[in-house]
SEFI-980277 format. One line per 4 residues: number of its first residue (from 1); their letters; for each residue x, y, z of C-alpha. Coordinates in steps of 0.1 Angstrom, whole numbers, plus 5000, padded with zeros to 4 digits. Example, Ala and Ser with C-alpha at 12.3 -4.5 7.8 and 13.67 -1.06 7.14 Angstrom:
<nodes>
1 = as = 5123 4955 5078 ~ 5137 4989 5071
</nodes>
This chain:
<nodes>
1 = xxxx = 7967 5128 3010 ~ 7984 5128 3042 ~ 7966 5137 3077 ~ 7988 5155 3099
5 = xxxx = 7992 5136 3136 ~ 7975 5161 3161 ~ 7997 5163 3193 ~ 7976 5143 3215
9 = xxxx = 7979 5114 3192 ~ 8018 5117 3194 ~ 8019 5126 3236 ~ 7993 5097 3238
13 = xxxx = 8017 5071 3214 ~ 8050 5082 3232 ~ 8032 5079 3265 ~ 8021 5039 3259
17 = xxxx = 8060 5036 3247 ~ 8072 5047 3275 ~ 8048 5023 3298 ~ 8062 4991 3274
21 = xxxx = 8098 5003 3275 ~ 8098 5008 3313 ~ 8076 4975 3320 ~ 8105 4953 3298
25 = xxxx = 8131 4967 3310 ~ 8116 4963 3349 ~ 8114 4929 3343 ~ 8148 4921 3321
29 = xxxx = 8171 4943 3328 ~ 8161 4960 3359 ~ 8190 4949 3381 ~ 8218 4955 3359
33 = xxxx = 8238 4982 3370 ~ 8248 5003 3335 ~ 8211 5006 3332 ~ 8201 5019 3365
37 = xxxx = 8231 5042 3357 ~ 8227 5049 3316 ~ 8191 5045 3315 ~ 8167 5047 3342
41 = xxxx = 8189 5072 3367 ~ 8208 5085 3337 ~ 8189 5092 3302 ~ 8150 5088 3315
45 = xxxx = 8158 5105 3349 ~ 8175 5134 3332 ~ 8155 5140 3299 ~ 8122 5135 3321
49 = xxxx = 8131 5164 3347 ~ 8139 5188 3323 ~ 8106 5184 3308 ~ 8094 5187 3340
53 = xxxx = 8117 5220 3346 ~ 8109 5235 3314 ~ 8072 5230 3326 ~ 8075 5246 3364
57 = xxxx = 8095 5275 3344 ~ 8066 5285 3330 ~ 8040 5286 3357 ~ 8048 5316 3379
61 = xxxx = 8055 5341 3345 ~ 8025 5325 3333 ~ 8001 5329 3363 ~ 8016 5359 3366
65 = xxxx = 8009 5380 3339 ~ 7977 5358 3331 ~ 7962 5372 3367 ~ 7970 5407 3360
69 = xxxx = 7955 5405 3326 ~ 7925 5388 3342 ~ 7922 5411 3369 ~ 7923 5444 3350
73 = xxxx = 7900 5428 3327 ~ 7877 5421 3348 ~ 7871 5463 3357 ~ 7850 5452 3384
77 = xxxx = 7861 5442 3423 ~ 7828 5429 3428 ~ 7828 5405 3400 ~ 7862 5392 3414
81 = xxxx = 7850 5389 3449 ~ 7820 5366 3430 ~ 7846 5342 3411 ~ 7865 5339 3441
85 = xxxx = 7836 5329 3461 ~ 7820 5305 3436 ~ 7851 5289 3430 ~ 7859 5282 3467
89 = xxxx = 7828 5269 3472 ~ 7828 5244 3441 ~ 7861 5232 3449 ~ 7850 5228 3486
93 = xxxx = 7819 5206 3471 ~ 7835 5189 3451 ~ 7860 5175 3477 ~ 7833 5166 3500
97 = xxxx = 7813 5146 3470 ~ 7849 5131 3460 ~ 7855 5110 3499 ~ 7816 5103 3504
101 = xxxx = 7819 5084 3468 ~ 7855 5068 3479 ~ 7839 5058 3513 ~ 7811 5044 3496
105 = xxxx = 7827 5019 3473 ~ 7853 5011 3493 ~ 7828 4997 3522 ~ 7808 4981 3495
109 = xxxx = 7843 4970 3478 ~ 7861 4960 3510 ~ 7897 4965 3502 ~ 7928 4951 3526
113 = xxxx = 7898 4924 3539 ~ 7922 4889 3544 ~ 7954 4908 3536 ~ 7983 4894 3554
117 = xxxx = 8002 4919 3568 ~ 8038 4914 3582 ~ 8061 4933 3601 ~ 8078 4948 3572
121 = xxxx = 8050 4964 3560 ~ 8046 4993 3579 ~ 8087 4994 3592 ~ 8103 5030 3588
125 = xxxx = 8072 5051 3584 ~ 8071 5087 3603 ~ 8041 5107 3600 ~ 8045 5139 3586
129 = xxxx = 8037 5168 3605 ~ 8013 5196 3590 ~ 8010 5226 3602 ~ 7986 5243 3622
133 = xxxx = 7955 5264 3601 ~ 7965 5296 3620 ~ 7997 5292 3601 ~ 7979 5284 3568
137 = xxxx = 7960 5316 3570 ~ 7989 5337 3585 ~ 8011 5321 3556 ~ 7984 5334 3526
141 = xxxx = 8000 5367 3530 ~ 8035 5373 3518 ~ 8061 5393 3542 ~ 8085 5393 3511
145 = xxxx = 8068 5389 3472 ~ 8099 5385 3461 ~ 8109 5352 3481 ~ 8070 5337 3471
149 = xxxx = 8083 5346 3434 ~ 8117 5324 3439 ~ 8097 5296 3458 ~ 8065 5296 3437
153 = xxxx = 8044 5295 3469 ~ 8010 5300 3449 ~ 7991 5309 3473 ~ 8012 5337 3484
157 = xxxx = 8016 5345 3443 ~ 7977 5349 3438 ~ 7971 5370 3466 ~ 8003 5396 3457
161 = xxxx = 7991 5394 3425 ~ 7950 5397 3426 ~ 7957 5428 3451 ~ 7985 5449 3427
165 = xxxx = 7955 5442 3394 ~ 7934 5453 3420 ~ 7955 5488 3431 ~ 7965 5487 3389
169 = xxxx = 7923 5495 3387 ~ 7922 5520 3412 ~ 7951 5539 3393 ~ 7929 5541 3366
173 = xxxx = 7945 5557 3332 ~ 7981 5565 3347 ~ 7982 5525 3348 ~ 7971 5515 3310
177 = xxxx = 8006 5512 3302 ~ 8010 5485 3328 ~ 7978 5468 3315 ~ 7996 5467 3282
181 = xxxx = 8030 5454 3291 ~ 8014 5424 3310 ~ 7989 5417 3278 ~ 8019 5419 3257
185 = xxxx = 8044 5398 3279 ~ 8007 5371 3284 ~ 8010 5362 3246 ~ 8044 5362 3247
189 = xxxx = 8040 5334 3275 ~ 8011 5315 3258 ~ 8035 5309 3229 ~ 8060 5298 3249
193 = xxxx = 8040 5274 3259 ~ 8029 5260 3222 ~ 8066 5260 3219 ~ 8069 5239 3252
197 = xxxx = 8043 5212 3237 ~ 8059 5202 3209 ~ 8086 5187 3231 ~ 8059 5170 3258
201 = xxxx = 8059 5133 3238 ~ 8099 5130 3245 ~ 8096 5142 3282 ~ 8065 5125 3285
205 = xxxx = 8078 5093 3272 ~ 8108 5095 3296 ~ 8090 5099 3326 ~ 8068 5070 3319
209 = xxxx = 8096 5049 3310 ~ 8111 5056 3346 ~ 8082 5050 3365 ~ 8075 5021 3351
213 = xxxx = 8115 5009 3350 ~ 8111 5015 3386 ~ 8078 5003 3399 ~ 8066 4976 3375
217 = xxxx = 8035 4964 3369 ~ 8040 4932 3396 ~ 8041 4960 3423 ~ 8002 4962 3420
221 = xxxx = 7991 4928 3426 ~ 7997 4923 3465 ~ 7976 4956 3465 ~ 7953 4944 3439
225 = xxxx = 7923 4952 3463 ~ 7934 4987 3470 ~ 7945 4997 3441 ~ 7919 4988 3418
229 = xxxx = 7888 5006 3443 ~ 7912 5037 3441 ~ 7908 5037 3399 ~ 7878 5028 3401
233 = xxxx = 7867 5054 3422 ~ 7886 5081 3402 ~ 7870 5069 3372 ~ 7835 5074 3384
237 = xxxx = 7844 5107 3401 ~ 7854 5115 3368 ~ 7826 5105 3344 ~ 7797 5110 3366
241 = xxxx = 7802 5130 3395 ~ 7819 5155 3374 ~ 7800 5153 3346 ~ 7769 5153 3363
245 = xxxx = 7781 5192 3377 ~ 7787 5199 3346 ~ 7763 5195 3324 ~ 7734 5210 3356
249 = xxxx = 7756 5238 3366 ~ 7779 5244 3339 ~ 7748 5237 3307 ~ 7776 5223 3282
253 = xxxx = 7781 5195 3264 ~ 7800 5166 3286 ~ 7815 5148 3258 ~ 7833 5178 3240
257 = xxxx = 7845 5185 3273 ~ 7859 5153 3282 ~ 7877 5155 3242 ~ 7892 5190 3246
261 = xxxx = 7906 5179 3286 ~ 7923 5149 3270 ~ 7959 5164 3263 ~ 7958 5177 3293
265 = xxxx = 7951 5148 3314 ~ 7979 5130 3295 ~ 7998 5162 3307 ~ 7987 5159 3344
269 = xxxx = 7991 5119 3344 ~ 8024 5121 3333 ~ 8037 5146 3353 ~ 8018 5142 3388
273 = xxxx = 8017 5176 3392 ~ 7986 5199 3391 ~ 8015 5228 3394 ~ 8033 5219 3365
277 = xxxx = 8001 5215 3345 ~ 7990 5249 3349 ~ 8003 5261 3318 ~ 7986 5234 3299
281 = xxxx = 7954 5240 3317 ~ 7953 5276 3311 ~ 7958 5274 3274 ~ 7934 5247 3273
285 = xxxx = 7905 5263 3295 ~ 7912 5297 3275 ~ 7923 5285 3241 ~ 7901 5253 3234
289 = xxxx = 7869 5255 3263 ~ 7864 5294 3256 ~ 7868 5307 3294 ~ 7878 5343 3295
293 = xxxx = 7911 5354 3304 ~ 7898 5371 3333 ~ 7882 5337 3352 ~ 7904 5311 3336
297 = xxxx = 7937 5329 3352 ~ 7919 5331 3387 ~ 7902 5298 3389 ~ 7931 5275 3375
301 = xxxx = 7958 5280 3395 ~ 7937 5286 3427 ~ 7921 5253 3418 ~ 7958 5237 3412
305 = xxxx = 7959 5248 3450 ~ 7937 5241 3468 ~ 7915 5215 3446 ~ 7923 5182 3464
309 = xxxx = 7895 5156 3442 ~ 7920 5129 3438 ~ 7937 5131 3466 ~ 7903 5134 3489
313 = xxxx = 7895 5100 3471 ~ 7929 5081 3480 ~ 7922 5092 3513 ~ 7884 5080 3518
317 = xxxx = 7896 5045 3501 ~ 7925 5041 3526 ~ 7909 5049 3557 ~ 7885 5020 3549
321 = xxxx = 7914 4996 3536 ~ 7934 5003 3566 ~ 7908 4995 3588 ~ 7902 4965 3575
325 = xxxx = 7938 4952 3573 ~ 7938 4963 3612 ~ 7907 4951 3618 ~ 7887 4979 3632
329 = xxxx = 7854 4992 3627 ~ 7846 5029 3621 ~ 7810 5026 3623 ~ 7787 5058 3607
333 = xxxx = 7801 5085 3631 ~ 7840 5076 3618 ~ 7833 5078 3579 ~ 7816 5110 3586
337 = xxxx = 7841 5123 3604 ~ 7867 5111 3581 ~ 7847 5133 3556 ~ 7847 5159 3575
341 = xxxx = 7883 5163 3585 ~ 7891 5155 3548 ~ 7869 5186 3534 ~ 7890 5206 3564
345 = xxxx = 7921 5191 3556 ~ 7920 5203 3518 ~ 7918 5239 3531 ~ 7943 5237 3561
349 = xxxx = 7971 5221 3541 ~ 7968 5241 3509 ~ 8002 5243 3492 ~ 8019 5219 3518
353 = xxxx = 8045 5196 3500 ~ 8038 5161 3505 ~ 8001 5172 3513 ~ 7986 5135 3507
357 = xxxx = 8006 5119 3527 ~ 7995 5149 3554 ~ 7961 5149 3553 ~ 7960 5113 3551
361 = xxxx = 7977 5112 3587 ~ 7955 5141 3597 ~ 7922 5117 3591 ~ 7939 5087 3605
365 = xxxx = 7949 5101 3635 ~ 7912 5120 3639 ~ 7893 5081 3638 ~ 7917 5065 3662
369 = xxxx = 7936 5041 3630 ~ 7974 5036 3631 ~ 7991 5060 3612 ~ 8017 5030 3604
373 = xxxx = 7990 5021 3581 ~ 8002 5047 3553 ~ 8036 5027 3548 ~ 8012 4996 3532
377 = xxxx = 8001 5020 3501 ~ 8031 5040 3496 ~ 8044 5012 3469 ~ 8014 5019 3447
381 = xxxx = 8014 5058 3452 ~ 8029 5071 3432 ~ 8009 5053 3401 ~ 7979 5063 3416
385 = xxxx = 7993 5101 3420 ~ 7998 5105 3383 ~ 7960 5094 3377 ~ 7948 5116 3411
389 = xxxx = 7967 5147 3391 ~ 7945 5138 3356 ~ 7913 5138 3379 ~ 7928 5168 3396
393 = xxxx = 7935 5190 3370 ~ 7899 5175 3349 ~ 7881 5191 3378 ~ 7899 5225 3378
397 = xxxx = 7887 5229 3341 ~ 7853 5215 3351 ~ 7845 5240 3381 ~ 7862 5269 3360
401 = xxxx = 7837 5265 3326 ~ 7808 5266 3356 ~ 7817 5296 3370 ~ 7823 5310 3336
405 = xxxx = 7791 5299 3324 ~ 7772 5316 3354 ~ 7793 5346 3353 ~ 7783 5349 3311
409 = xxxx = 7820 5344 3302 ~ 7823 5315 3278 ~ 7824 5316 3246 ~ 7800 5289 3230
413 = xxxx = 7814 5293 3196 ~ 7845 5285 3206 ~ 7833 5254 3230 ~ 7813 5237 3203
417 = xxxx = 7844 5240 3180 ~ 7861 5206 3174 ~ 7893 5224 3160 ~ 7890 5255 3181
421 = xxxx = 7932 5261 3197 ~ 7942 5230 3187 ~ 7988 5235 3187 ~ 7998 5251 3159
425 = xxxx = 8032 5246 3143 ~ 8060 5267 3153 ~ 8071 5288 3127 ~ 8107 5301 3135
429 = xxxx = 8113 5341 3125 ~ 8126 5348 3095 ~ 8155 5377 3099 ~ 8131 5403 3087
433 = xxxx = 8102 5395 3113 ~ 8117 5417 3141 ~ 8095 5431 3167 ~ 8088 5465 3163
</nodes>
């Protein structure tokens, strides 16, 4: 009797080919110019942005119509206002738990300590510029919905969206046929996005097999140090800090939890995009955790936002590695600061591309450390972003089964079952199964 491969297995198998495909051919073949051109720039480059196309595609339809459905489900402003508010302030928290760790283990750690630093290290790096948090807040609120459509500004997205479910209520029965389109055009969207999954192990593979073609294991070692207090920290974050929220606040079992999130931190690792991974998320918070619709479609992609875990960590483990490559002492008042600004930071620069690389400059710049600095990690960043995303996206689903929990919105039936939205098969219509 033969046991069907579940579609973690096969992401999780094309994912490790990918890592030993990319790692040979970094170190054999790297530097031979039909496979810079065929292979790594030609077949992984291309194969590997469509999936990641096909993934973006969804988000905005998805988030979309998801919000409305949540929204008008929800039949209540108030509860909205509650979600909103517990949600901000979790995400908030868990930021501010996220660099105190980072800071923590790094000092104890002491990464960059004896690491010989020369002048090419830190040659051709400009800080970038973020912009002011009058801007931020003036910027939540779209002067054309149509242009935050075609640029996917999120922010913008949610609050267009929230406020037309909201106006959709007020209507009251004149609306319903509104309410029904959106449910309609929602399922249409979550099976496009079981459709989508059945091609994630090929783009999956691809975009490991480019990563790695390009960066290469060897790229680590100088930045062992740094590097490995950055995992380290990520992986605790994960498995206790997390965990330990969970299980207080949320009441639910940590280790079904951690099974149910693992497709889609393969998803989120792979991709380095929270963004991208919001279709995933959804259907896994909704289909597989047991959230409601109406919490699950507010929570995710405001958490895919403005939920900055991973990236709070790389920040609180620089700081202290760039001080000690430079040689300067922050002392207590400069890690608290740095905590502060980086709580602050995860707010102000909400939806700002390259917002890492931002709020890192922010933080440096606030304790007096040479922004230079950021040009020593940048070889290792972008391994690290594709774990920060997993964390990222793990703590999305994580603050969005508490709130449902205290709001009485998950289903514990469907939590507790092992085999509960697990991807189906596509079936393809037969000529007679025409809508009607």
């Amino acid at each position: 009797m033969s046991t069907k491969m579940t579609m973690t297995t096969k992401i999780l198998i094309w994912m490790a080919a990918g890592l030993i495909v990319g790692s040979l051919i970094n170190t054999t073949l790297a530097q031979q110019e039909w496979v810079q051109a065929y292979l790594i720039n030609g077949l992984f480059h291309v194969v590997g942005t469509l999936f990641i196309s096909t993934l973006k595609m969804l988000v905005v339809p998805l988030v979309t119509f998801s919000l409305l459905c949540g929204v008008c489900g929800l039949g209540d402003i108030n509860k909205l206002g509650r979600v909103g508010l517990k949600s901000f302030l979790l995400f908030i928290l868990t930021t501010a738990l996220a660099i105190t760790l980072a800071i923590t283990v790094a000092t104890l750690i002491g990464p960059g300590q004896g690491f010989e630093m020369s002048n090419s290290n830190t040659s051709g790096f400009v800080a970038p510029v973020s912009p002011p948090l009058s801007q931020v807040i003036i910027d939540l609120i779209p002067t054309n919905p149509v242009a935050a459509y075609a640029s996917g500004n999120m922010l913008q997205i949610i609050f267009f969206t929230v406020l037309f479910g909201l106006c959709i209520l007020m209507v009251g029965k004149r609306a319903q046929p509104i309410v029904d389109l959106s449910e309609q055009l929602n399922e249409v969207m979550m099976k496009l996005v079981t459709v989508v999954m059945h091609i994630a192990p090929y783009g999956v593979f691809a975009l490991m097999a480019k990563t790695f073609s390009q960066q290469g294991i060897a790229l680590i070692l100088p930045m062992a140090s740094y590097f490995g207090a950055v995992v380290l920290v990520l992986f605790l974050h994960l498995t206790v800090t997390l965990m330990l929220l969970l299980r207080t606040m949320g009441r639910v079992n940590v280790a079904t939890f951690l099974k149910k999130m693992w497709t889609t931190q393969v998803f989120a690792f792979s991709t380095s995009s929270s963004n991208a991974t919001i279709p995933v998320t959804l259907t896994t918070v909704e289909k597989r955790l047991g959230v409601d619709n109406a919490t699950a479609s507010f929570v995710v992609p405001f958490g895919a936002t403005i939920n900055m875990d991973g990236t709070a960590i790389m920040q609180g483990v620089a700081t202290v590695f760039i001080a000690n490559v430079y040689g300067i002492e922050l002392g207590l008042m400069g890690y608290l600061t740095v905590i502060l600004m980086a709580v602050l930071a995860s707010i102000g620069t909400a939806g700002v591309p390259g917002v890492g690389l931002i709020m890192l400059a922010m933080v440096l710049n606030q304790v007096g450390l040479p922004v230079e600095g950021i040009a020593l990690i940048i070889g290792v960043d972008r391994l690290l972003d594709m774990m920060r995303t997993a964390v990222n996206v793990s703590g999305d689903a994580v603050i969005t089964t508490i709130v449902a929990r205290s709001e009485n919105s998950l289903d514990m039936n469907i939590y507790n079952d092992a085999n509960a939205g697990l991807v189906e098969e596509v079936e393809l219509p037969h000529k007679d199964d025409k809508p009607v």
